[in-house]
C-alpha positions as CSV (number, residue, x, y, z in Angstrom):
1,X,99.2,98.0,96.5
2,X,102.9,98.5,94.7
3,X,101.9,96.4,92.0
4,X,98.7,97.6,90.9
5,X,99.6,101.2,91.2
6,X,102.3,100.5,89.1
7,X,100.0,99.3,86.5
8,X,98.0,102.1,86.8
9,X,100.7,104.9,86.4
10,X,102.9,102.4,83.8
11,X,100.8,104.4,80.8
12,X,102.4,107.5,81.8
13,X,106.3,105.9,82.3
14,X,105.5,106.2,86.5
15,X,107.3,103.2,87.9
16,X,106.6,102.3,91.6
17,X,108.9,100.4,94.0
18,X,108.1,99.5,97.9
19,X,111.3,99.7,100.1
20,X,110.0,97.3,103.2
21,X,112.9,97.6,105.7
22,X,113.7,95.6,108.8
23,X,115.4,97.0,111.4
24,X,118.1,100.3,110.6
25,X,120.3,101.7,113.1
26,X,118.9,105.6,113.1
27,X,118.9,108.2,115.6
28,X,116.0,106.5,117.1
29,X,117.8,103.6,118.7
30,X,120.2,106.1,120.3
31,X,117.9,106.4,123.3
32,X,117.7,102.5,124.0
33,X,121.1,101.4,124.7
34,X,124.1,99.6,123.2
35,X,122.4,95.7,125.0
36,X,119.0,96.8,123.1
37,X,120.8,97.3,119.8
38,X,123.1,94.3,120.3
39,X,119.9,91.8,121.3
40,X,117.7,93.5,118.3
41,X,120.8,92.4,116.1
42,X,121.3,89.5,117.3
43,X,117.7,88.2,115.9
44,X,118.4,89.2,112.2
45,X,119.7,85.7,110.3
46,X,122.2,87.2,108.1
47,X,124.0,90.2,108.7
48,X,123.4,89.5,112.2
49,X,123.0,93.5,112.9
50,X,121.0,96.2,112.8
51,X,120.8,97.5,109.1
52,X,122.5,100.9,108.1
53,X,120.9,103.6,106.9
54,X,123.8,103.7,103.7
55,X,122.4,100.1,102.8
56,X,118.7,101.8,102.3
57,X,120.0,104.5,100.3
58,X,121.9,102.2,97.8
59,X,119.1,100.2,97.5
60,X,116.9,103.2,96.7
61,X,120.1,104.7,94.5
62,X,119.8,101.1,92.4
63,X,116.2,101.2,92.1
64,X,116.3,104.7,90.5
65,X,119.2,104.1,88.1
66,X,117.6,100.6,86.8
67,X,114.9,100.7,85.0
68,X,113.0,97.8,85.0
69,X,112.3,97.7,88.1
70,X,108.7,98.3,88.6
71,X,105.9,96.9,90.5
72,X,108.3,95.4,92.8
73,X,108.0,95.5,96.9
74,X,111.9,94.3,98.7
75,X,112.6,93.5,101.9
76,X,115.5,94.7,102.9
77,X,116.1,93.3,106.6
78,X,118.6,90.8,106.7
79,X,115.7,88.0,106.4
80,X,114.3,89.1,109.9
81,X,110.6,88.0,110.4
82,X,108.3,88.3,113.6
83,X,108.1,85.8,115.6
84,X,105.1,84.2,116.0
85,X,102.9,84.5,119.1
């Protein structure tokens, strides 16, 4: 959907960029325990953590200050995938 919304709204200087992140350590993952957060970690390739929720705002600090990005949906979760069934 990023990319053809940002084709619609391009005409009136709209740009439109998709922030798809992995797994961020938030107030959320308070209530499951340090193990939880270390296993849930553990799985992402590269950093092998739980993303920060400072990483997410730079990314969406970057995305505002350069404009030509546009269309654009990026992961940001440390190359994490589901594991197949």
């Amino acid at each position: 959907m990023t990319l053809p919304i940002a084709r619609d709204l391009a005409s009136v200087n709209i740009r439109v960029v998709t922030i798809a992140p992995g797994l961020f350590h938030t107030p959320l993952f308070e209530t499951v325990g340090d193990e939880v957060i270390a296993s849930l970690g553990a799985q992402v390739p590269h950093p092998s953590r739980l993303g920060q929720p400072g990483e997410y705002a730079a990314l969406a600090r970057h995305i505002v200050e350069n404009p030509m990005l546009n269309g654009e949906t990026i992961r940001l979760d440390g190359a994490i995938r589901m594991a197949p069934r």
